[in-house]
C-alpha positions in Angstrom: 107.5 217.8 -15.7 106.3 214.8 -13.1 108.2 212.1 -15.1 111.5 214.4 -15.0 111.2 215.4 -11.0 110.0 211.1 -11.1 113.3 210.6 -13.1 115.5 212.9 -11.2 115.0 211.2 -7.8 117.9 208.5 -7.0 116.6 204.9 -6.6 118.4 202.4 -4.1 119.3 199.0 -5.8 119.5 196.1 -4.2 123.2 196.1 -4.8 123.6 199.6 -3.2 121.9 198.8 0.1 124.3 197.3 2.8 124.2 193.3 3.2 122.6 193.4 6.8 120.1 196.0 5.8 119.6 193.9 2.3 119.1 190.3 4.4 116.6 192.0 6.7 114.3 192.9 4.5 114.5 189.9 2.2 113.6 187.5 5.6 110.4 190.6 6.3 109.2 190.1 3.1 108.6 186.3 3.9 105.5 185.7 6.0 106.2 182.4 7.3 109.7 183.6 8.7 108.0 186.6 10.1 105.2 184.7 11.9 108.1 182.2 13.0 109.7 185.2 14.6 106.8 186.5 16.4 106.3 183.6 18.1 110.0 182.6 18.9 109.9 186.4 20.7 106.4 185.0 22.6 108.0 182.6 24.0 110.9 184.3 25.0 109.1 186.8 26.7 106.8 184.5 28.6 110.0 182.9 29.9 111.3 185.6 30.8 108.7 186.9 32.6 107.2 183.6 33.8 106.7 184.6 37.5 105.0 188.1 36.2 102.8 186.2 33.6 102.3 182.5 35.2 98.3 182.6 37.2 99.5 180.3 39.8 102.3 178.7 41.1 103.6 175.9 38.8 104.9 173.4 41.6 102.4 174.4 43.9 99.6 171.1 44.3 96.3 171.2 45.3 94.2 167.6 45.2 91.1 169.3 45.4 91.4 170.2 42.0 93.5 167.1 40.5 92.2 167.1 36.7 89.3 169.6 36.3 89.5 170.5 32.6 89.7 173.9 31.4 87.7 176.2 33.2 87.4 180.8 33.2 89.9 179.7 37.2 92.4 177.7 35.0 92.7 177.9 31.1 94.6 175.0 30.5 92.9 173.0 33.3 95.1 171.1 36.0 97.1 167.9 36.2 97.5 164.7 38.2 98.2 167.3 41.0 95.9 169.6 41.1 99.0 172.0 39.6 97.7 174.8 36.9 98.7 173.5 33.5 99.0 177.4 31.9 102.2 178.0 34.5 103.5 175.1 34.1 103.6 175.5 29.9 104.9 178.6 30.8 107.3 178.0 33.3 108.7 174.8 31.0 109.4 177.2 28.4 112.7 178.5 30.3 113.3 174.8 29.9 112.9 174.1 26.4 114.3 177.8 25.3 117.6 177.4 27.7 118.3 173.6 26.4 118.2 174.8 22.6 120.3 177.8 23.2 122.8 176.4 25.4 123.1 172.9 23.5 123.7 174.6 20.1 126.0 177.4 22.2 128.0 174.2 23.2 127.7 172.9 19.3 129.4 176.1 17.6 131.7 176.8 20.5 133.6 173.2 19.2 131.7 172.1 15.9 133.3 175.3 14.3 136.9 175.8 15.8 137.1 172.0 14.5 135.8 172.4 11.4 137.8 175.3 10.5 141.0 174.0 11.7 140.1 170.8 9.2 139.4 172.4 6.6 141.8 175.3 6.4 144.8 173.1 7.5 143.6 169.5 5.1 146.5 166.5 5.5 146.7 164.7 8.3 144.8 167.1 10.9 141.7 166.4 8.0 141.5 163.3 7.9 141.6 162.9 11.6 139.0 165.1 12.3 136.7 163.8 9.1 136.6 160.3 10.5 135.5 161.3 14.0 132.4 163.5 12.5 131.8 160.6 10.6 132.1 157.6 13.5 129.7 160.4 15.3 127.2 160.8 12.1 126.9 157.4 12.0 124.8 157.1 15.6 121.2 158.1 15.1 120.9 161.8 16.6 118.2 160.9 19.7 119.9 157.8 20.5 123.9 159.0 21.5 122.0 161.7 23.4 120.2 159.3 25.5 123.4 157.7 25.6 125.2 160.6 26.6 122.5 162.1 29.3 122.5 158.8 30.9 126.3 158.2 31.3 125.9 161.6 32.7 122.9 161.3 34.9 119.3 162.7 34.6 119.9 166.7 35.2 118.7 169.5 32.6 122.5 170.5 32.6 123.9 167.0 31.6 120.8 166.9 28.6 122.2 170.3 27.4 125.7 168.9 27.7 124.8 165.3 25.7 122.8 167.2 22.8 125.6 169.9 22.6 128.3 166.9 22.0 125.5 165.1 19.9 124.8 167.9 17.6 128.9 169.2 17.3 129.6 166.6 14.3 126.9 168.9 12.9 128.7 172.1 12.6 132.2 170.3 12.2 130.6 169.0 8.7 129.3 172.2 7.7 132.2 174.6 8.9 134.8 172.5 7.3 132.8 172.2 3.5 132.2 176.1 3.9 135.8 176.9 4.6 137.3 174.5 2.0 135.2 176.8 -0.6 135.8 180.1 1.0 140.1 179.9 1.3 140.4 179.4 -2.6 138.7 182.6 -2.8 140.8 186.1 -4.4 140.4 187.9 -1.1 141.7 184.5 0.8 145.1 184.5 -1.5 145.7 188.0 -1.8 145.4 188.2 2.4 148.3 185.1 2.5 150.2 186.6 -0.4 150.3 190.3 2.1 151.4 187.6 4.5 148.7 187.1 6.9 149.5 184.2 9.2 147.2 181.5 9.3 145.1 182.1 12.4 144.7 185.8 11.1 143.2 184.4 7.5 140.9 181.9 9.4 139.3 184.1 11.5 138.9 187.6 9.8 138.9 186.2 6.4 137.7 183.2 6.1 135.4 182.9 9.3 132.9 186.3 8.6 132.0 185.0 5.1 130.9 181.5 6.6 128.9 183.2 9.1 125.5 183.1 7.2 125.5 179.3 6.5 126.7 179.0 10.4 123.5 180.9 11.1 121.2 179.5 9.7 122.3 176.0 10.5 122.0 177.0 14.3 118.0 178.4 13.8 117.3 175.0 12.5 119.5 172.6 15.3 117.7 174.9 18.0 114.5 173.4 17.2 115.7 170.2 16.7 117.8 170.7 20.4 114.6 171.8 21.9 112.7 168.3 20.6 116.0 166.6 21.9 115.0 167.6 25.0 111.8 167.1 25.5 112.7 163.6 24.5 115.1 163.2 27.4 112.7 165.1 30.3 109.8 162.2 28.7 112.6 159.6 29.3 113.4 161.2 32.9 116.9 161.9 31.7 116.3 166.0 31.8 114.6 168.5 33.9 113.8 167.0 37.2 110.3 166.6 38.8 108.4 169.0 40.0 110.3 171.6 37.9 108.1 172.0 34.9 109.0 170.5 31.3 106.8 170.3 28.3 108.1 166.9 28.2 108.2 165.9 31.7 105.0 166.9 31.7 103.5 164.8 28.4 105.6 162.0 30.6 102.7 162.5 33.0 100.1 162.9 30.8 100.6 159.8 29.1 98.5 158.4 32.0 95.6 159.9 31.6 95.2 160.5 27.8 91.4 159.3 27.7 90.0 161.1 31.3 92.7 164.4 31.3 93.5 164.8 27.3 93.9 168.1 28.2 97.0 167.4 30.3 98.6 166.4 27.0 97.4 168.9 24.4 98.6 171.7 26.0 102.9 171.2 26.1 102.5 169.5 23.2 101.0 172.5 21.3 103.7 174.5 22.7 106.5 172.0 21.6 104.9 171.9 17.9 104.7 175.7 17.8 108.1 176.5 18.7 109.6 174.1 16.5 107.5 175.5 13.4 108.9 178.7 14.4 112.5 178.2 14.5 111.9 176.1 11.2 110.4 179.0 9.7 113.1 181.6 11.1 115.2 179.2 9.5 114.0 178.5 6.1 113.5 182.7 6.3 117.4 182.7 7.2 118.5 180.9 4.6 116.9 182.8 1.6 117.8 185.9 3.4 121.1 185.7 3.2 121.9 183.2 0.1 123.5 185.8 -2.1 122.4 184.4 -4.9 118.8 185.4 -4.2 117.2 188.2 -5.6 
């Protein structure tokens, strides 16, 4: 009697379950993407709520206490300054999390029009587009940035701007290989042989089913955006003193690695742990949401 009722009962196969619901819980059932996760969403929400969270004020000085080391009055102990390390890691965490956002914002918003338009279109328009990804591959990442943010001068918005142009060539690469698979597709033909103009195919054909690969491409250039700059604020060529960095401040903490290590430890902990994080969102991302994965 139980192994009819048992048998009775409808199961849900993977193939019956919608692709959102399906790629969700594929990336819950992997730990590393779900720890990844919880931390990205720390972050964010310390940002966020940086002046409910920080202790003290993160610009605010006070030489009396210039480099007392962790203490029950201030966690993370206290800079150069005399300025509370914890609110500062905080605070620079608007810094980091707004430069990775906005530069790979800045990334899609051109890296995939391009790429699209190249690979959909081929010929001349191609081959254009191919060899200026390529002249632009072929500068080490860190270095055109530096380039870029000092052409532009040392501001948090020019960084964003110079790693945004930096990482395009990126996402001009990937968009154009995805599409040049997708278009040859049965769905792709049999929406130009209704008579779908072009712009119509790219975009609600063509576009939706690149999405995932677009994705996951953009979990993994956050982290390396967000390591791009803190490479620029070290260099002086991002967020401005006394606005507070994680790498503005291992810039000052480079003084005073042997008396103050703690200076250093600190943003550099939070640096390492975001990064993980986004590169385990994005490893999580990527077998979520390969199709071919079961």
């Amino acid at each position: 009697m139980t192994d009819a009722v048992a048998s009775a009962i409808p199961v849900v196969s993977d193939e019956m379950e919608s692709p959102a619901r399906r790629a969700l819980r594929r990336l819950f059932a992997r730990k590393g993407a779900v720890v990844g996760l919880a931390v990205i969403a720390t972050f964010i929400v310390l940002a966020v709520f940086a002046p409910l969270i920080a202790p003290y004020d993160p610009i605010a000085a006070n030489f009396a206490l210039v480099r007392k080391p962790p203490s029950a009055l201030h966690w993370f102990g206290t800079d150069d300054l005399g300025r509370d390390i914890l609110s500062r890691t905080i605070y620079g965490a608007r810094a980091s999390l707004i430069a990775g956002a906005i530069s790979v914002g800045i990334a899609l918003g051109i890296g995939v029009p391009f790429g699209l338009l190249s690979g959909y279109r081929g010929g001349f328009i191609d081959a254009l587009i191919s060899r200026i990804t390529d002249a632009m591959l072929a500068c080490p990442f860190l270095i055109l940035a530096i380039a870029l943010a000092a052409f532009l001068g040392p501001s948090l918005g020019n960084a964003m701007i110079a790693i945004g142009i930096t990482t395009t060539p990126i996402f001009v690469r990937l968009t154009r290989g995805q599409t040049m698979s997708v278009k040859v597709e049965d769905y792709v033909e049999a929406a130009r042989a209704m008579g779908n103009p072009r712009w119509r195919i790219a975009l609600f054909h063509i576009l939706p089913n690149i999405m995932p690969a677009l994705l996951v491409q953009a979990t993994l250039s956050i982290a390396a955006a967000i390591i791009a700059e803190a490479s620029l604020s070290f260099l002086g060529l991002g967020q401005q003193p006394p606005t507070p960095s994680w790498g503005s401040m291992l810039n000052a903490a480079q003084r005073f690695l042997t008396n103050a290590p703690w200076m250093a430890i600190y943003p550099g902990l939070a640096i390492f742990l975001t990064v993980l994080s986004f590169n385990l969102l994005g490893d999580g991302l990527r077998d979520a949401l390969d199709p071919k994965e079961r």
